[in-house]
Every structure is written in structure tokens, then in C-alpha cells.
VOTILO-385641 format. One record per residue (C-alpha): x, y, z; chain; residue in one letter. Coordinates in steps of 0.05 Angstrom, whole numbers, plus 5000, padded with zeros to 4 digits. Example, Ala and Ser with C-alpha at 12.3 -4.5 7.8 and 13.67 -1.06 7.14 Angstrom:
BEGIN
[rec [5246; 4910; 5156]; A; A]
[rec [5273; 4979; 5143]; A; S]
END
This chain:
BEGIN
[rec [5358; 4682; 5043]; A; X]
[rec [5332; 4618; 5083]; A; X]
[rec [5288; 4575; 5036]; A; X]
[rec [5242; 4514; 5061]; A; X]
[rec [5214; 4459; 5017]; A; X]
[rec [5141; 4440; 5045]; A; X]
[rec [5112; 4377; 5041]; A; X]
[rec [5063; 4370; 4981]; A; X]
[rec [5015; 4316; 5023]; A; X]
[rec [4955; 4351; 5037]; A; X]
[rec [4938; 4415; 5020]; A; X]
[rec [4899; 4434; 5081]; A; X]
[rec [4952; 4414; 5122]; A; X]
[rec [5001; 4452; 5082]; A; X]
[rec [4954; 4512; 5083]; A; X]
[rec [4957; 4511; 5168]; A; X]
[rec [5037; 4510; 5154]; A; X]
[rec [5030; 4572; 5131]; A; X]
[rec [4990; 4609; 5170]; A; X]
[rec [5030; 4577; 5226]; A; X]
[rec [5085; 4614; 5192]; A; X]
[rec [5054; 4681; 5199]; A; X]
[rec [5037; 4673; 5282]; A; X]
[rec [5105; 4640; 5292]; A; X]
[rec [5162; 4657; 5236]; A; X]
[rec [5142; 4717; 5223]; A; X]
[rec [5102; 4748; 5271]; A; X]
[rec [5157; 4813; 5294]; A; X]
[rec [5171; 4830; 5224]; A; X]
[rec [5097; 4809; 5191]; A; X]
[rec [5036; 4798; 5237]; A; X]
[rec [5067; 4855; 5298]; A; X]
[rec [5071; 4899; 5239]; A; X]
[rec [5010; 4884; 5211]; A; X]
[rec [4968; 4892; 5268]; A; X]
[rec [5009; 4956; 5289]; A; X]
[rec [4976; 4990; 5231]; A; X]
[rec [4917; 4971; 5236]; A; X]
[rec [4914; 5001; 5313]; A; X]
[rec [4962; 5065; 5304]; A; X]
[rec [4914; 5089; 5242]; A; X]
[rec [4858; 5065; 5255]; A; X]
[rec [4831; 5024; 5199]; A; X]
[rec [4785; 4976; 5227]; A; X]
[rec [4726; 4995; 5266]; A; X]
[rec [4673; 4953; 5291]; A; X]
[rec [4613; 4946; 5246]; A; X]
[rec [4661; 4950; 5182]; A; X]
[rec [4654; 4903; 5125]; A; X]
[rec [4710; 4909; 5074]; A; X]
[rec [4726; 4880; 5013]; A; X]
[rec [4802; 4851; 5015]; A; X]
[rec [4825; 4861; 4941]; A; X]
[rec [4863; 4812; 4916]; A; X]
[rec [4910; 4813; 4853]; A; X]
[rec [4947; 4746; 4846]; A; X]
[rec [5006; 4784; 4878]; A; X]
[rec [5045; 4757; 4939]; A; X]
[rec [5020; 4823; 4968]; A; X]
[rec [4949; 4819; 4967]; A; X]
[rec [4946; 4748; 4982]; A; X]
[rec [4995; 4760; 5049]; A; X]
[rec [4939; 4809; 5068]; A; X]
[rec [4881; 4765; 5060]; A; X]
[rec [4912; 4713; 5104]; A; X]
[rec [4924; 4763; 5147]; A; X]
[rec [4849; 4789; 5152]; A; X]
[rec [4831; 4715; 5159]; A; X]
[rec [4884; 4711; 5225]; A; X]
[rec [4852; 4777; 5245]; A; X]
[rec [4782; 4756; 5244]; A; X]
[rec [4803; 4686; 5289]; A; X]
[rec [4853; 4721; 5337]; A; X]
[rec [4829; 4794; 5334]; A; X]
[rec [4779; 4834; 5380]; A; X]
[rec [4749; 4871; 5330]; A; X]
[rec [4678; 4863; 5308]; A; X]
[rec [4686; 4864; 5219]; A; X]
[rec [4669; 4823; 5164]; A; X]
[rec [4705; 4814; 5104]; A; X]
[rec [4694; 4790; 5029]; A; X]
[rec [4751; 4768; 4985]; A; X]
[rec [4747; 4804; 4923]; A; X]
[rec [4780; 4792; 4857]; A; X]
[rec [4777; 4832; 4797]; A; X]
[rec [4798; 4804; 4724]; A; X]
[rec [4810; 4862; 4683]; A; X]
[rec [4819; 4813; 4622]; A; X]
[rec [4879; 4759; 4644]; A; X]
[rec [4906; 4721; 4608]; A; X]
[rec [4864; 4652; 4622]; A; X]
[rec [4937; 4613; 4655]; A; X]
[rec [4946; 4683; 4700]; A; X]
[rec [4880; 4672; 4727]; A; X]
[rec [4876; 4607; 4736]; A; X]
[rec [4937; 4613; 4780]; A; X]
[rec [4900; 4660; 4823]; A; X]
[rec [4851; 4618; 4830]; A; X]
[rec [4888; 4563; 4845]; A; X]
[rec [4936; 4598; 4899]; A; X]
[rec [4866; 4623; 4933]; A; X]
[rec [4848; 4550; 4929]; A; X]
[rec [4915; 4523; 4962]; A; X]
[rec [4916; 4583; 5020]; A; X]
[rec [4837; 4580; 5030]; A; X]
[rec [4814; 4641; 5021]; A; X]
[rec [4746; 4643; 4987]; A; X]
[rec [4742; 4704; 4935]; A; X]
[rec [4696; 4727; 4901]; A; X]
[rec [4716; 4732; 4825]; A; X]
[rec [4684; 4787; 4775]; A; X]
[rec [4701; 4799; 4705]; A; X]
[rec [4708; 4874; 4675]; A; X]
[rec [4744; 4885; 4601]; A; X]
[rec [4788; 4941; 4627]; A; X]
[rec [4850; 4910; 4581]; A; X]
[rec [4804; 4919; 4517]; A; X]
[rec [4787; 4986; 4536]; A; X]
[rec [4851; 5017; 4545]; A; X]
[rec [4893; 4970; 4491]; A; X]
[rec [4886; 5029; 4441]; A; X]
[rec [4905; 5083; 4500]; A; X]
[rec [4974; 5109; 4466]; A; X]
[rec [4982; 5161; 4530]; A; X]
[rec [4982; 5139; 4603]; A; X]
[rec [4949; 5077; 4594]; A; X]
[rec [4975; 5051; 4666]; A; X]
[rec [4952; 5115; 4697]; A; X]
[rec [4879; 5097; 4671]; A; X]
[rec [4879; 5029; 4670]; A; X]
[rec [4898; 5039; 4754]; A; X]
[rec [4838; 5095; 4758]; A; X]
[rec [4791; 5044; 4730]; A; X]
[rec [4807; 4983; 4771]; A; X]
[rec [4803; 5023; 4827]; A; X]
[rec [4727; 5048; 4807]; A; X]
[rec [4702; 4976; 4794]; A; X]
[rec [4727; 4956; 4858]; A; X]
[rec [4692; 5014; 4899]; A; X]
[rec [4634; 4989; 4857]; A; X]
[rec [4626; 4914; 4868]; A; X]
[rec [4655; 4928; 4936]; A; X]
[rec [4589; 4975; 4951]; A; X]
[rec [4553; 4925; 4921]; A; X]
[rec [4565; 4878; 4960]; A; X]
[rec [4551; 4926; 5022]; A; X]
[rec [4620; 4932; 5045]; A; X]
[rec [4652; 5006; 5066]; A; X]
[rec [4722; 5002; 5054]; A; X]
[rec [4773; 4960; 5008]; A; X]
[rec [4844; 4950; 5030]; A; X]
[rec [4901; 4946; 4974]; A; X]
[rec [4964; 4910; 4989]; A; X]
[rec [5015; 4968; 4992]; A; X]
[rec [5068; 4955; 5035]; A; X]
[rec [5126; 4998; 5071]; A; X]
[rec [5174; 4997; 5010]; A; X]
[rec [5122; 5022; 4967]; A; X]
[rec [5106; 5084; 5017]; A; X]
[rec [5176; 5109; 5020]; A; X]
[rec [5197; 5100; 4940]; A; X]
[rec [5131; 5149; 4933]; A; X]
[rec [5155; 5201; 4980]; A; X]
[rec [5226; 5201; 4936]; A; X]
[rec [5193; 5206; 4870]; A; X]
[rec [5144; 5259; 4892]; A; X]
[rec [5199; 5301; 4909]; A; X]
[rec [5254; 5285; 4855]; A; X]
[rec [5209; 5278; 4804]; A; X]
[rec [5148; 5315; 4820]; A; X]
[rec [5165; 5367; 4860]; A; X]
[rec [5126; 5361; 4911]; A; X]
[rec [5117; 5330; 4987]; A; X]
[rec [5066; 5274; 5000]; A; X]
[rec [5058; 5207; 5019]; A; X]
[rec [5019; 5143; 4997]; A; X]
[rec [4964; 5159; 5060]; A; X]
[rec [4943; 5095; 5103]; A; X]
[rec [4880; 5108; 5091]; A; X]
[rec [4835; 5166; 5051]; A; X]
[rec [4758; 5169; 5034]; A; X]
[rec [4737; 5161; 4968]; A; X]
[rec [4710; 5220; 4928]; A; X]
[rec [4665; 5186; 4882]; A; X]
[rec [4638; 5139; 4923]; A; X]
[rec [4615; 5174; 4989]; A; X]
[rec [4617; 5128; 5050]; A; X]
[rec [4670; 5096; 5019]; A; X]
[rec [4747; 5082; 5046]; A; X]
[rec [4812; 5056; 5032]; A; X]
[rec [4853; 5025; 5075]; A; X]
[rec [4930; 4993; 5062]; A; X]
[rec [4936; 4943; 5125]; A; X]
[rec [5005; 4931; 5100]; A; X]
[rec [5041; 4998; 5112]; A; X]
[rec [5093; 4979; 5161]; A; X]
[rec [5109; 4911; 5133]; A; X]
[rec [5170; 4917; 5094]; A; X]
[rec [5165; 4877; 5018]; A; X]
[rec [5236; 4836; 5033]; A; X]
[rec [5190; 4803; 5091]; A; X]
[rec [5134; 4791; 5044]; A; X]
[rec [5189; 4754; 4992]; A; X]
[rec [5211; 4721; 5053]; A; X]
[rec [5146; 4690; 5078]; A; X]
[rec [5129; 4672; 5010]; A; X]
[rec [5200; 4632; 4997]; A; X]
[rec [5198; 4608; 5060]; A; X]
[rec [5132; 4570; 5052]; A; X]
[rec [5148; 4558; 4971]; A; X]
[rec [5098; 4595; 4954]; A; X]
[rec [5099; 4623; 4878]; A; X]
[rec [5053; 4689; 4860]; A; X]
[rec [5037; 4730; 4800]; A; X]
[rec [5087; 4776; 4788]; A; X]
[rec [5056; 4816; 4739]; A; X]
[rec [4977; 4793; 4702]; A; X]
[rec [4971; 4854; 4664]; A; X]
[rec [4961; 4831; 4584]; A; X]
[rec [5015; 4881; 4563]; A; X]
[rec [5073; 4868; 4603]; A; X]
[rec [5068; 4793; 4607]; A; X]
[rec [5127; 4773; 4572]; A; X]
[rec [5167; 4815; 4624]; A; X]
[rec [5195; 4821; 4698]; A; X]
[rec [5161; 4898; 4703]; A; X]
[rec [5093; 4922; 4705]; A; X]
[rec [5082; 4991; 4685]; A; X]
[rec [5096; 5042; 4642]; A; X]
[rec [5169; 5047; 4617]; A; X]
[rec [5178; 5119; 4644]; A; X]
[rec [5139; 5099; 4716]; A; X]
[rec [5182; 5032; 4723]; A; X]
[rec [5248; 5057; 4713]; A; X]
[rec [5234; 5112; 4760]; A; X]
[rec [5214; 5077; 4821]; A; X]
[rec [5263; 5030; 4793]; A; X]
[rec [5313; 5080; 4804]; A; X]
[rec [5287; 5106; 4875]; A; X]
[rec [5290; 5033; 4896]; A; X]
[rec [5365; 5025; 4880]; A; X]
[rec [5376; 5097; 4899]; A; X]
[rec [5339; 5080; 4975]; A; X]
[rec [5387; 5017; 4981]; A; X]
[rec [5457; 5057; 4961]; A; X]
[rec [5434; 5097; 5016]; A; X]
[rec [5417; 5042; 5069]; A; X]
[rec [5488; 5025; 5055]; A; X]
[rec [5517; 5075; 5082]; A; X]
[rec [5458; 5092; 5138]; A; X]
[rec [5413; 5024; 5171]; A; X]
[rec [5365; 5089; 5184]; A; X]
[rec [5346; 5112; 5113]; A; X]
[rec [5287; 5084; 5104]; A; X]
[rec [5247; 5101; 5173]; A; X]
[rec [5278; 5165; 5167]; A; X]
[rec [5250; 5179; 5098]; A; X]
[rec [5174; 5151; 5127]; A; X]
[rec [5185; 5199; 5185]; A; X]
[rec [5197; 5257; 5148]; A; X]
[rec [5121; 5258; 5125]; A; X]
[rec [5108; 5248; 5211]; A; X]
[rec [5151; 5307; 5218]; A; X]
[rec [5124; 5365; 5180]; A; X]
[rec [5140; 5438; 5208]; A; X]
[rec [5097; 5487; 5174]; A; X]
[rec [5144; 5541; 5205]; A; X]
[rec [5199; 5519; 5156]; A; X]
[rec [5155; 5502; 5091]; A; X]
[rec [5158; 5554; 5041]; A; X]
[rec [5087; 5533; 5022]; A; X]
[rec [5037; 5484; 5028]; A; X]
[rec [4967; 5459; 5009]; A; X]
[rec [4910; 5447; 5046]; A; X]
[rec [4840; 5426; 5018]; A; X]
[rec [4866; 5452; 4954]; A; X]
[rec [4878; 5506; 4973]; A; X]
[rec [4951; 5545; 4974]; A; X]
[rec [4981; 5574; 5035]; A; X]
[rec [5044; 5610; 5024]; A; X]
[rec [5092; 5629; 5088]; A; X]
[rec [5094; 5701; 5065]; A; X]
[rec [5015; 5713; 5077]; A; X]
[rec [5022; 5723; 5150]; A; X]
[rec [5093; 5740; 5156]; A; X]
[rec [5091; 5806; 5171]; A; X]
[rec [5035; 5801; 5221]; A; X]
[rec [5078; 5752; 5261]; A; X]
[rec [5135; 5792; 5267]; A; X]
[rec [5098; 5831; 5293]; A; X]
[rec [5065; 5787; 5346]; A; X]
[rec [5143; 5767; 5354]; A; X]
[rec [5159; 5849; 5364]; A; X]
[rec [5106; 5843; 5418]; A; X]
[rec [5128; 5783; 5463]; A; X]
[rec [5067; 5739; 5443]; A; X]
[rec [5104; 5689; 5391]; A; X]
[rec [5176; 5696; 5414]; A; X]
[rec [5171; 5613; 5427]; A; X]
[rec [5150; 5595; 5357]; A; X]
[rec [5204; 5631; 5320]; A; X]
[rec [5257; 5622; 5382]; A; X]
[rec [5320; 5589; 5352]; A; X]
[rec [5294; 5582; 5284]; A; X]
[rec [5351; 5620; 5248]; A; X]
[rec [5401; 5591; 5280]; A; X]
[rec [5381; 5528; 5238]; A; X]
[rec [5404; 5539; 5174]; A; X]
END
């Protein structure tokens, strides 16, 4: 993969480099993307003010450039805080943060929480509630600070490796959703401006202008590569190497694996949910055979069986 060694002069120059980078380099496989999200789901509205949330992570930090190109070069009307959490890093983790935010200019907005102390003694799922928590003090200083949504840096690779597990692991259909409302804060929404960017672009931009991220700040898993718990990281583990087997053999794996959430037909689904609630193909079965008996659903079920 194409490296480039920046010049270490000035760091504001170095810092326009960059975001050069993102306009120029990388704007079909990064910035198109990017802003094709945005647009196709809707996640920006004038009026909003949203709270970028920022990890240390060369996902996050890709994104709040981004907003920052948005807000100069876009023609929506938004404002946006920078907002970082510190569950409890380790002092070097954070200071690395900082110091990347310094370097690419974004000014966050840093606020401590001792999530790491609270769930140190969690022996079951402590990843699953360390995740729920983060995510509550982040609706909660971002509605603090009057904003209406937060964005999280999920990208493409991350949307199709949670379609797989859901159904090899879960049993079950679903997607990571561009954006949802929250259910404990009302008014609130998240967004994931990153959907359609694919993470070997991310790894790209970030080699490509030297840049070096936090891989992983949380206290427990410091001394390794992986973040996670053992069972959740060598699962998606797993669907990762399992996605690029497959891309081997087929370029069109991946899209056709996000498509497949696009391409739902409840006339072939066994059974689904909807608000919670369970709809099963056999409740109106019988009543549209015999709408089909009739002439007024011969369409619908018209060469249905022949697809098997």
C-alpha cells in the first residue's frame, strides 16, 4: 500500500496537507462517500447541532475532519462540538488523543467519567456494558451541551461484518442502521456519517499522511492488538476473514451483503418484527389465497414458486 513521509516543519502547514488529502487523494473513495451518506439518509438537517464523538481512533478522527470540510465546503446550515469522553485512559493514551486533535486542529471538548472503575469487577459482559455506558454519557454531555444528535465513526466494514454475525451467530436479520433515535434521551439521534466509507480507505488516508491513532485505549486490553471481549473479537474476527475468502472469489461480496438489508421481500420471510412486535407469514396466508383464488393478488404471488 502507497506510503508518504510528510514534512515535520510546521504543524499547521502539515495539518492543510491533510485535509488537502481528503478533497484531492481521496475524495472518490473518502469525501464522495462521505457526503453520499450524509444526503442518501439524511443525517444532517439545517438547524442541527451535533456532537462529533471522538475516540482516539483513526475513525473518529477521519470524521471530525470531515465535519470540519463539511462545515467550509457544505450547504448545510449545522454546528458541531468535538466531544471526547475519557472513560479512565491510561494518562499516555490520552495524551495521544490530545495531541493528534492538537496536530489535525480539531478543538474537542474533553470530559472525564470512571466507566473503567465501574465495570473492572464486571466478570460477565463487561464490553457489552462498558459500550451501553459510554454511549449514555455521551447522549448526556452531548444534551448538555444543547446538541441533538452524536455521530460515531462506524464505517462500511463494520456494517456488513454485523449483518454476518447477526445471522450466523444470532440468528437473526439486521443491520447496524445509519441512523436511529435514542430511547432514553428523547429528541435525541445517532448518526454514523461514515457508512459507505470502506475502513482499508481510512488505513489508507491515515498511512498516507503518517498519521498514527489509538488502536485500542480501553485499560483492559492495552497490552494487545484487539479490543473486546474474547468471544466478540474472534467472531467478527472470523466474519472479517470469512467476508475476504469470499471477495476472493466474488469483487461483489461485500455490496451484495449491504444490499441484502436494501432488499428485503416480506413475501419470502418466514417472519419478521416490527415495533416489537412478531408477524409470522402464516397469519394472513389463508386469506390471501384467497384474494389470489379471486384475481385480486394474482401479481404479488405471480412467479413466486418458481423461485425455489
Amino acid at each position: 500500500m502507497e506510503e508518504r513521509n510528510v514534512d515535520a516543519g510546521s504543524d499547521l502547514e502539515r495539518c492543510r496537507q491533510i485535509e488537502r488529502s481528503i478533497i484531492k487523494k481521496f475524495h472518490k473513495e473518502i469525501w464522495r462517500k462521505f457526503t453520499r451518506a450524509v444526503n442518501d439518509y439524511e443525517l444532517i438537517e439545517d438547524g442541527d447541532r451535533i456532537a462529533v464523538c471522538i475516540s482516539g481512533g483513526k475513525d473518529s478522527m477521519l470524521m471530525a475532519k470531515l465535519f470540519q470540510e463539511l462545515a467550509r465546503h457544505g450547504k448545510k446550515n449545522f454546528e458541531v462540538s468535538y466531544l471526547v469522553m475519557d472513560p479512565g485512559y491510561h494518562p499516555r493514551n490520552r495524551q495521544k488523543l490530545l495531541d493528534n486533535a492538537r496536530l489535525l486542529q480539531v478543538p474537542v471538548t474533553v470530559f472525564s467519567t470512571q466507566i473503567f472503575d465501574a465495570v473492572v469487577e464486571i466478570e460477565k459482559s463487561p464490553c457489552y456494558l462498558c459500550a451501553r455506558m459510554r454511549r449514555g454519557y455521551l447522549y448526556s454531555k452531548a444534551q448538555e451541551l444543547g446538541c441533538n444528535k452524536i455521530a460515531l465513526g462506524h464505517h462500511f466494514d463494520d456494517v456488513i461484518e454485523t449483518i454476518l454475525m447477526g445471522m450466523l451467530y444470532g440468528g437473526q436479520v439486521q443491520t447496524m442502521m445509519p441512523k436511529l433515535w435514542s430511547t432514553n434521551f428523547p429528541g435525541m439521534e445517532l448518526i454514523r456519517p461514515l457508512y459507505l466509507v470502506r475502513e482499508e480507505k481510512i488505513i489508507h488516508w491515515a498511512r498516507y499522511n503518517d498519521l498514527e491513532f489509538l488502536r485500542c485505549a480501553c485499560r483492559f486490553t492495552e497490552a494487545s492488538d484487539a479490543c473486546g471481549e474474547k468471544d466478540q473479537i474472534s467472531k467478527r474476527a472470523e466474519v472479517k476473514e470469512l467476508i475476504r475468502q469470499l471477495k476472493e472469489k466474488s469483487p461483489f461480496i461485500e455490496k451484495n451483503i449491504f444490499r441484502s438489508v436494501e432488499n428485503v421481500n416480506l413475501d419470502t420471510i418466514i417472519a419478521y418484527k416490527d415495533g416489537g412486535i412478531k408477524h409470522h407469514f402464516l397469519d394472513g396466508y389463508k386469506a390471501k389465497g384467497q384474494r389470489i383464488e379471486s384475481g385480486s393478488d394474482g401479481k404479488a404471488q405471480l412467479g413466486q414458486e418458481d423461485k425455489i
